[in-house]
C-alpha positions in Angstrom: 8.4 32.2 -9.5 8.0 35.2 -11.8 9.7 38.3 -11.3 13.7 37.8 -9.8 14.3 41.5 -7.9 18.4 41.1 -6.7 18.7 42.3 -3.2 22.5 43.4 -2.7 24.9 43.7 0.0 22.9 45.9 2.7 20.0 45.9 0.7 15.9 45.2 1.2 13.5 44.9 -0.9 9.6 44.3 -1.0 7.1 42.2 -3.3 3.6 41.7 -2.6 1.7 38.6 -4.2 3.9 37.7 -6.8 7.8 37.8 -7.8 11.1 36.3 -6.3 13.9 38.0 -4.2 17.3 37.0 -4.6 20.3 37.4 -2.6 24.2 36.0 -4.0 26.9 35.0 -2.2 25.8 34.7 1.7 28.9 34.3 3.4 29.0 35.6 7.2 26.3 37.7 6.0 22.5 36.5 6.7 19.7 36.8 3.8 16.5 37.2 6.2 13.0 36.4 4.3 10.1 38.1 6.5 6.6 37.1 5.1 2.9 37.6 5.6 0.9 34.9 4.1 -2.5 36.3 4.6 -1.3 39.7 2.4 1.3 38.3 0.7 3.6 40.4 1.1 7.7 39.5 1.0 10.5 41.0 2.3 14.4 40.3 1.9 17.1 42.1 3.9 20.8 41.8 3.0 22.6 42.0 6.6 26.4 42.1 7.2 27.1 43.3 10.3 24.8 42.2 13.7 24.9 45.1 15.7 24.0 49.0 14.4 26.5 51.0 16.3 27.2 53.5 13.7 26.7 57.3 14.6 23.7 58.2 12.2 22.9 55.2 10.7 23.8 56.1 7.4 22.0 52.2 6.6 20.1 50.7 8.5 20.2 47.4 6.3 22.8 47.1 6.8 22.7 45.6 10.4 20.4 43.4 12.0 18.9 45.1 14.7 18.1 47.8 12.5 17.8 46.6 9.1 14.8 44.1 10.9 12.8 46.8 12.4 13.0 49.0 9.6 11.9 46.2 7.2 8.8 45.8 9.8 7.7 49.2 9.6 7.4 49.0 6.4 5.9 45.7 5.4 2.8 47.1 8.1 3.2 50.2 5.6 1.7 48.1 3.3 -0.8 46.3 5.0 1.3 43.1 6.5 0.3 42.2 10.2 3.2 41.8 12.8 1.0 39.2 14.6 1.3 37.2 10.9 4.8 37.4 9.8 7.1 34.8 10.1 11.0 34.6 9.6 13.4 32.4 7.5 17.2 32.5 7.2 20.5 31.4 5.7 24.3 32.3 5.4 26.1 33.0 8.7 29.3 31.0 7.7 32.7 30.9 9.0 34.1 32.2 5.5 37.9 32.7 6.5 39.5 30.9 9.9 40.4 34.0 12.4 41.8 33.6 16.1 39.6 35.3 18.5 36.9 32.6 18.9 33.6 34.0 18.5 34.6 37.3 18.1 36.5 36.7 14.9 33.3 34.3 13.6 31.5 37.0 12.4 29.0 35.0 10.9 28.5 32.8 14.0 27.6 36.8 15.5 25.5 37.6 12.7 23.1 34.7 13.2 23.0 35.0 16.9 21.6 38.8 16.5 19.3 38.6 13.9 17.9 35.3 16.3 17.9 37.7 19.2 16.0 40.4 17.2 13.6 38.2 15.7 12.8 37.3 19.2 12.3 40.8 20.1 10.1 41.6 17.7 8.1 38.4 18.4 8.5 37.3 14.7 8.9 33.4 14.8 11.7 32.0 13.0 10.5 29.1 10.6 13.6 27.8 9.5 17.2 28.6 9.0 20.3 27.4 7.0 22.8 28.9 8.8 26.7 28.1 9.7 29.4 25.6 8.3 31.8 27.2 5.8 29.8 27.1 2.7 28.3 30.6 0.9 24.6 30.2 -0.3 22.0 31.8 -2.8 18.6 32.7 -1.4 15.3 32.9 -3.2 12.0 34.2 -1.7 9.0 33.3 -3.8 6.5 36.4 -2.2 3.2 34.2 -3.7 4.2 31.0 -1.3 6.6 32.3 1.0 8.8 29.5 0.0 12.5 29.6 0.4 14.9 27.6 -1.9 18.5 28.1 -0.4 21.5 27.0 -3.5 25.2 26.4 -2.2 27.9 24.6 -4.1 28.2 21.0 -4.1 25.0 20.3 -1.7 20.9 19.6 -3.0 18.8 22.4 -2.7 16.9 23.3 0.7 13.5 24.2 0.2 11.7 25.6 3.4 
């Protein structure tokens, strides 16, 4: 897989043709892998939050809705073709049992966004690991575009 460039909390980052990006610990947040095949070129965003409601969006990568656009506009940037890139997921989990139903799941809120924003952009989602109560580690080979998604106690996913 070469390369291993860590992508933290509210973080992106960009490979093209060779490398891995790594994300820890997805709890409620989402690791989102954006890829072009034809260029090669990988992306890995860090969200926490679904929704971007912060008066001048001090980070955009923070958020879904913003933290997926802005990783667009920059994987065209550098050559990648929004009519070729293609989404996969993980994390969203219920981490800690709140009252408030889906409003205290903010995971559950988290992957319903970055679904919804996907959609909006017209990037397909591929695959997902998303939900249940577990945390995961994501890793996004930018040669393949394949995801390998590691939680505790459960085999590997490899989308």
């Amino acid at each position: 897989m070469g390369d291993k460039v860590t992508i933290g909390i509210a973080e992106m980052s960009i490979l093209q043709q060779c490398g891995t990006l790594v994300t820890y610990a997805l709890g409620s947040c989402i690791g989102i892998c954006l890829y072009d095949p034809t260029a090669k070129i990988a992306a890995m965003i860090h969200i926490m939050l679904p929704l971007n409601m912060e008066a001048g969006r001090t980070n955009t990568m923070k958020y879904a809705d913003t933290g997926i656009r802005e990783t667009l506009k920059q994987m065209t940037a550098r050559g990648a073709s929004r009519n070729r890139i293609v989404a996969k997921i993980a994390g969203g989990a219920k981490m800690f049992e709140l009252s408030g139903g889906t409003l205290g799941n903010i995971g559950l809120r988290n992957v319903e966004s970055v679904r919804m924003t996907l959609r909006r952009e017209e990037i397909p989602l591929l695959a997902e690991d998303v939900g249940g109560t577990v945390a995961r580690t994501l890793y996004f080979d930018a040669s393949t575009g394949q995801a390998i998604i590691r939680s505790y106690g459960r085999s590997d996913k490899i989308y």
